[in-house]
C-alpha positions, 0 to 999 in steps of 0.5 A: 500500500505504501508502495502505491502511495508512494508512486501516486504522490511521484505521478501527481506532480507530473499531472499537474504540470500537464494542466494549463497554467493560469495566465500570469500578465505582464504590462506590455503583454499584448491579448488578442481575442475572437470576439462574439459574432453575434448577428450584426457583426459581421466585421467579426467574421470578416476580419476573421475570415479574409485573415484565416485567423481566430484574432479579430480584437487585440489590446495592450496589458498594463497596470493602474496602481494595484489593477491589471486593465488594457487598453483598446479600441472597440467602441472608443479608445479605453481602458478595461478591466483585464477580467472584463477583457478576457471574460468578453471572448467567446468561450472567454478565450484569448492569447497573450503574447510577450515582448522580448526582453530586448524591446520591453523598456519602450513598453510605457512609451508606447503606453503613453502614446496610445493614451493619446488616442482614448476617446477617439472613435472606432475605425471600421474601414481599417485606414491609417489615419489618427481620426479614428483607430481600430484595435491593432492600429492603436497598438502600431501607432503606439509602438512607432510614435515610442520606437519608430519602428513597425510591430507587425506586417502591414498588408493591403486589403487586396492581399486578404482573404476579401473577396467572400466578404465584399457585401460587408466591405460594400456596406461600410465602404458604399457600393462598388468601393472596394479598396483593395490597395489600402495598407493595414495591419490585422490582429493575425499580423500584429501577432506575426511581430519577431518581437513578440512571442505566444506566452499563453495558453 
């Protein structure tokens, strides 16, 4: 009987090590998340499809004294709680990925520079512009204005998956827009940065 107890206690430290570990955040940590795609949404769908990519929202971890919140565009620029954040994903699901060591210390920079944006409406036409901003161009415009560096790989509208989602496109663009040469940078290819690397899960 010892001998059994003895090998249970040796096998299950080996099975907790196999369970996923509870996500432990760092200010800079960038989530990126499916949001629902409840009837309405189709801009979910589309930026999920013409990516090939479950990330259709993003925001950027940091801490408010002793709170963890992050910051995003969805709606207006703001700052949420990190609970509500990662609670609003369907299946409350979301990925976190980590700056390298290297590049962290531009992190309140770049922090600083997206405060600038709070308040700014949301972008659906997906432009490059400071009028309005969508999720990982709040993150892009952040990180440049503190390194004056890109985070992630800029494509144009036509290089993506567009074609299936031309109604949608039609409907915020008006009909027989379609621009296709327009540089953007998804969520799929925010997270592509060398600088950044999944932690979780």
């Amino acid at each position: 009987m010892y001998r059994w107890l003895a090998l249970l206690a040796l096998a299950l430290p080996a099975c907790s090590g196999n369970r996923p570990t509870a996500y432990q955040p760092m200010e800079g940590d960038i989530l990126f998340q499916s949001l629902p795609n409840e009837p309405g949404m189709d801009l979910v769908d589309a930026i999920e499809g013409s990516t090939g990519s479950p990330y259709s929202h993003c925001g950027m971890v940091f801490k408010d004294g002793g709170d963890w919140k992050v910051i995003e565009a969805i709606g207006p620029v703001k700052e949420t709680a990190l609970d509500d954040y990662t609670s609003r994903g369907r299946e409350q699901k979301f990925w976190a990925y980590r700056l390298d060591d290297s590049t962290r210390k531009h992190v309140p920079a770049a922090l600083s520079a997206m405060r600038k944006d709070l308040g700014k409406p949301y972008d659906p036409r997906y432009r490059f512009d400071s009028e309005a901003i969508y999720c990982s161009e709040l993150i892009f415009r952040g990180w440049k204005a503190a390194t004056g560096e890109e985070l992630g790989n800029v494509v144009k509208l036509g290089e993506l998956d567009w074609q299936r989602y031309k109604p949608v496109i039609e409907a915020i663009e008006g009909q027989g827009n379609l621009p296709l040469d327009r540089e953007m940078i998804t969520p799929r290819d925010l997270a592509k940065a060398k600088e950044l690397k999944q932690v979780y899960p």
